[in-house]
MIMAR-734165 format. One record per residue (C-alpha): residue number from 1; residue in three letters; chain; y negated, z negated, x negated. Coordinates in steps of 0.2 Angstrom, whole numbers. Layout:
% MIMAR-734165
k NUM, r Ala, c A, y Y, z Z, x X
...
% end
This chain:
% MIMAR-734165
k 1, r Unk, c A, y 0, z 0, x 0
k 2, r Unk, c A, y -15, z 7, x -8
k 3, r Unk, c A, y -32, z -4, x -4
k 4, r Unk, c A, y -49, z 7, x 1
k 5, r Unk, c A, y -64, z 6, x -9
k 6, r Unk, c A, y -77, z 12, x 5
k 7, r Unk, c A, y -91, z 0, x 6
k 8, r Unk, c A, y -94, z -9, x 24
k 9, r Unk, c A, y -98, z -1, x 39
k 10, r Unk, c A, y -116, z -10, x 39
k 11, r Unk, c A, y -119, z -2, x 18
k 12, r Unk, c A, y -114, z 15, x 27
k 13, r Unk, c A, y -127, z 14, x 40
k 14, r Unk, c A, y -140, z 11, x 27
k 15, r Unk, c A, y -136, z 24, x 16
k 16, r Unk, c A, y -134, z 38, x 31
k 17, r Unk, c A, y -151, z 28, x 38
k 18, r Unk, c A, y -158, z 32, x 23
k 19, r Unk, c A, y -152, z 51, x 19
k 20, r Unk, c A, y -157, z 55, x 36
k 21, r Unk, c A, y -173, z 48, x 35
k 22, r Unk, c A, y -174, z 57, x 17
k 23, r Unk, c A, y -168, z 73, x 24
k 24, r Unk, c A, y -179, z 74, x 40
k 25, r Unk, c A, y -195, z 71, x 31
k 26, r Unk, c A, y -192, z 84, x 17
k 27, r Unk, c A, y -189, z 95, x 32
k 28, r Unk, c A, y -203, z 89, x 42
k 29, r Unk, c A, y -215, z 92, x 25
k 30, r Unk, c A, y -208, z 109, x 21
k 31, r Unk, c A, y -212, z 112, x 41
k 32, r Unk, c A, y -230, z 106, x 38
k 33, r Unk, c A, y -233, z 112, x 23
k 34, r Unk, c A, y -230, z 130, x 27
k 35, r Unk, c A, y -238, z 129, x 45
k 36, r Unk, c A, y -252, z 122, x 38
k 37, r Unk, c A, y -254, z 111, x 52
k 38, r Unk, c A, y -257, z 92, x 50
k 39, r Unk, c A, y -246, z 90, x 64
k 40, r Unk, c A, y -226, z 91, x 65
k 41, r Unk, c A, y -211, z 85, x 75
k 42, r Unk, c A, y -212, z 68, x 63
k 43, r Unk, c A, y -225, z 60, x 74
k 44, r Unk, c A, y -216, z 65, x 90
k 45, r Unk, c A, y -199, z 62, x 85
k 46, r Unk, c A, y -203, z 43, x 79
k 47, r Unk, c A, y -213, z 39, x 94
k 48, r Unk, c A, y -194, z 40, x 104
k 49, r Unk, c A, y -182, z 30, x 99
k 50, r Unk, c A, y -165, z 36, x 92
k 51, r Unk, c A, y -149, z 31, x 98
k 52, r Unk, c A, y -134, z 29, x 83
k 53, r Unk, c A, y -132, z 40, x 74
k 54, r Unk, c A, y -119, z 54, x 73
k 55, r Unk, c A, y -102, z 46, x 62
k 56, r Unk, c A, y -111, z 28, x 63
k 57, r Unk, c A, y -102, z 18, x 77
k 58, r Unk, c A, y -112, z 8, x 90
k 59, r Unk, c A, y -106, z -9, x 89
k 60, r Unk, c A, y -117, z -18, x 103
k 61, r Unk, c A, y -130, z -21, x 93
k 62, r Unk, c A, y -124, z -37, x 85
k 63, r Unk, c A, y -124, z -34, x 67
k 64, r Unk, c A, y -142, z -29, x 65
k 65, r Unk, c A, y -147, z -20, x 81
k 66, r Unk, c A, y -157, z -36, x 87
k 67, r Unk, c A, y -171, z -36, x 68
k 68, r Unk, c A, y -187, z -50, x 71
k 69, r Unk, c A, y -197, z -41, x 60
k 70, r Unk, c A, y -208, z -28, x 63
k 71, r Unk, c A, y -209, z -17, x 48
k 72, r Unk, c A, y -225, z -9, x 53
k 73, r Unk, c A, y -232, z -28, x 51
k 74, r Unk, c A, y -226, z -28, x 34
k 75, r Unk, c A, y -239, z -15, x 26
k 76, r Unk, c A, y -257, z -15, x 30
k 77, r Unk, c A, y -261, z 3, x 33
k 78, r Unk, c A, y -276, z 1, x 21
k 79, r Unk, c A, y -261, z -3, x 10
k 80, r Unk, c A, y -252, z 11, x 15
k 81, r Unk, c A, y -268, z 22, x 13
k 82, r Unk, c A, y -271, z 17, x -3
k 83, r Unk, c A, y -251, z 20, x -8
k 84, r Unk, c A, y -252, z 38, x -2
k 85, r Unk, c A, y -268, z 42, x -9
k 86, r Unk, c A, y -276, z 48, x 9
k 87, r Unk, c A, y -280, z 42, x 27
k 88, r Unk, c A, y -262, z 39, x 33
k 89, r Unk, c A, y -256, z 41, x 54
k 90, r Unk, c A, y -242, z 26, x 55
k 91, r Unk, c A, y -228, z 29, x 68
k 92, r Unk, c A, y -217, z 17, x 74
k 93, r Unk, c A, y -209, z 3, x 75
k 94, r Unk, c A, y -192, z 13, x 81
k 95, r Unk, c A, y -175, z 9, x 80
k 96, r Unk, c A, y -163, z 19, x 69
k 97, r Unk, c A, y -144, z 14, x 62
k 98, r Unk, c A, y -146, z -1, x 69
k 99, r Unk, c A, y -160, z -7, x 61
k 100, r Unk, c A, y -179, z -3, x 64
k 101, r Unk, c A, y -192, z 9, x 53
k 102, r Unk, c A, y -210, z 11, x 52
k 103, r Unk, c A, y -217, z 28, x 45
k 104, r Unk, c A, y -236, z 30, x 37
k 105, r Unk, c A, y -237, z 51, x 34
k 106, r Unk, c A, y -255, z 56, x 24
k 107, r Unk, c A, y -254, z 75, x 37
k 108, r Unk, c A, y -249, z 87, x 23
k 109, r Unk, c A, y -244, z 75, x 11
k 110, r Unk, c A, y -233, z 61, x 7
k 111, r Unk, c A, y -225, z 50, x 18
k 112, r Unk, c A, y -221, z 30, x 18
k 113, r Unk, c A, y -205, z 21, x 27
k 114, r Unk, c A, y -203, z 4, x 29
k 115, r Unk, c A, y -186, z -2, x 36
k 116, r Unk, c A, y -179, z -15, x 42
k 117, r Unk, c A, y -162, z -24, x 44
k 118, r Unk, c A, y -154, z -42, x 49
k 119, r Unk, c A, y -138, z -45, x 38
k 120, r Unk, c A, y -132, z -46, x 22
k 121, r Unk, c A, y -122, z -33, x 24
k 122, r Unk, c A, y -135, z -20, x 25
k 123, r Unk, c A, y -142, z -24, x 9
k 124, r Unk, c A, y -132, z -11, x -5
k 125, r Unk, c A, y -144, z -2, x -18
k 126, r Unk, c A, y -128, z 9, x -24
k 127, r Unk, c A, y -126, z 15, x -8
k 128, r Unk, c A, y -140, z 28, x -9
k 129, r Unk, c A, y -148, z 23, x -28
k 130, r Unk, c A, y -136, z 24, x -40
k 131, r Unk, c A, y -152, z 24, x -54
k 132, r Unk, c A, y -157, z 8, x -46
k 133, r Unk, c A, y -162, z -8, x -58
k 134, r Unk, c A, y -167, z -24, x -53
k 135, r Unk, c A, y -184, z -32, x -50
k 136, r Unk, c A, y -192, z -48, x -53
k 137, r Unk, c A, y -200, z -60, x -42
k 138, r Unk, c A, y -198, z -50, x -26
k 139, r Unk, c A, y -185, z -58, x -13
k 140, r Unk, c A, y -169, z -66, x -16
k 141, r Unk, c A, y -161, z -51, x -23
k 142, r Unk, c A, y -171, z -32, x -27
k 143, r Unk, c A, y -169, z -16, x -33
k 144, r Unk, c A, y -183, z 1, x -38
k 145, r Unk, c A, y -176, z 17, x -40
k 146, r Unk, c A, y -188, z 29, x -50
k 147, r Unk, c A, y -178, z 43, x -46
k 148, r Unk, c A, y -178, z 41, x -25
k 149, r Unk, c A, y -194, z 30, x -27
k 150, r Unk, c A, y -186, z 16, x -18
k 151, r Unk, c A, y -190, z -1, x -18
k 152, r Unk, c A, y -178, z -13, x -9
k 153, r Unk, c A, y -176, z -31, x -6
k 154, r Unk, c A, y -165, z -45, x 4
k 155, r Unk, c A, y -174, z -60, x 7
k 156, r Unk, c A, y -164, z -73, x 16
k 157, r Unk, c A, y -153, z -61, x 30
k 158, r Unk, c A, y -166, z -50, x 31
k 159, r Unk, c A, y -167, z -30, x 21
k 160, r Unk, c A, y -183, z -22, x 20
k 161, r Unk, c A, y -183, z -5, x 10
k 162, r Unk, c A, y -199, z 4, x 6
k 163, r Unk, c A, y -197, z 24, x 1
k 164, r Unk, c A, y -210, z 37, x -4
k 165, r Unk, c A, y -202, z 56, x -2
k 166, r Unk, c A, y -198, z 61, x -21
k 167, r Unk, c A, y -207, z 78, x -15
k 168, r Unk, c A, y -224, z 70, x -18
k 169, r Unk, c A, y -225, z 58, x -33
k 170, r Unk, c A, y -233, z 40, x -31
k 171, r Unk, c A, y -236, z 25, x -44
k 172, r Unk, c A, y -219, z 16, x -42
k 173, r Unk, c A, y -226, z 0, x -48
k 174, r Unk, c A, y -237, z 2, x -36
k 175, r Unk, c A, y -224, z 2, x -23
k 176, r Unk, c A, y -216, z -12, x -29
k 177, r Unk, c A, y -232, z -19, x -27
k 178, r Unk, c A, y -233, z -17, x -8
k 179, r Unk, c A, y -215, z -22, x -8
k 180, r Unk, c A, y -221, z -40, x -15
k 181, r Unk, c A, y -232, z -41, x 0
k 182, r Unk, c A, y -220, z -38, x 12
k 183, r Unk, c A, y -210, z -51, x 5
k 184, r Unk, c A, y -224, z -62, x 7
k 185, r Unk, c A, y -225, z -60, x 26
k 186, r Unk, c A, y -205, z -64, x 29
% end
């Protein structure tokens, strides 16, 4: 009897949270960018909430469907302006893979997300940053990925990851910066 190496279901949800996430924005930028509009499917697509995704079972809810913490509370959107480098429209709060996001997109530029999840089991930098290296002073446990610019952090049963896009090129330490505030607020 072999034993499975597959990460738990709640590491999976993450990572597919996140490469949809990463997927749909590089799709919804490309849209913009070559339209030339400031507008796209991003801001009406957030503003309805998603159900579970495709591959990702709905399990009631009771492993992180129920999250406290509003991530769009978590980032100023002075912050957020100042992070993107241009007058940011913030989307959100809605729920996605059972855990709940907040989105700040400059139109025509880069694009913030701030997301949250309730468990333990949620928290997995390998699942999606396999660059990742830790960071100091920022939750009980953190991660940055240069590469995915990705800052992540568990504080208590609490998750909250904070992602730039590579398409447009911020100051990670500045990230790690707004991540540090975040913290602050849980």
């Amino acid at each position: 009897m072999s034993t499975s190496s597959r990460a738990p279901l709640g590491l999976r949800a993450a990572g597919l949270f996140l490469a949809t996430v990463a997927f749909a924005t590089a799709a919804c930028s490309g849209a913009a960018a070559g339209a030339g509009s400031p507008t796209g499917t991003a801001a009406t697509t957030a503003a309805t909430p998603a159900s579970t995704p495709a591959g990702v079972p709905d399990t009631g809810g009771s492993t992180g469907g129920s999250v406290a913490v509003d991530p769009c509370g978590l980032v100023a959107n002075a912050d957020a302006d100042a992070l993107l480098g241009g007058s940011a429209v913030r989307t959100g709060p809605t729920e996605e893979a059972r855990g709940v996001a907040c989105k700040w997109n400059v139109p025509g530029g880069p694009d913030l997300l701030v997301a949250v999840w309730q468990g333990k089991q949620f928290y997995g930098p390998d699942m999606t940053n396999p660059g990742w290296k830790p960071v100091s002073n920022l939750g009980d446990q953190s991660y940055e990925d240069a590469a995915t610019q990705t800052v992540g952090f568990i504080k208590g049963t609490t998750v909250v990851v904070l992602y730039v896009p590579a398409l447009d090129t911020i100051d990670l330490a500045a990230l790690e910066n707004l991540a540090r505030g975040a913290a602050a607020k849980l």
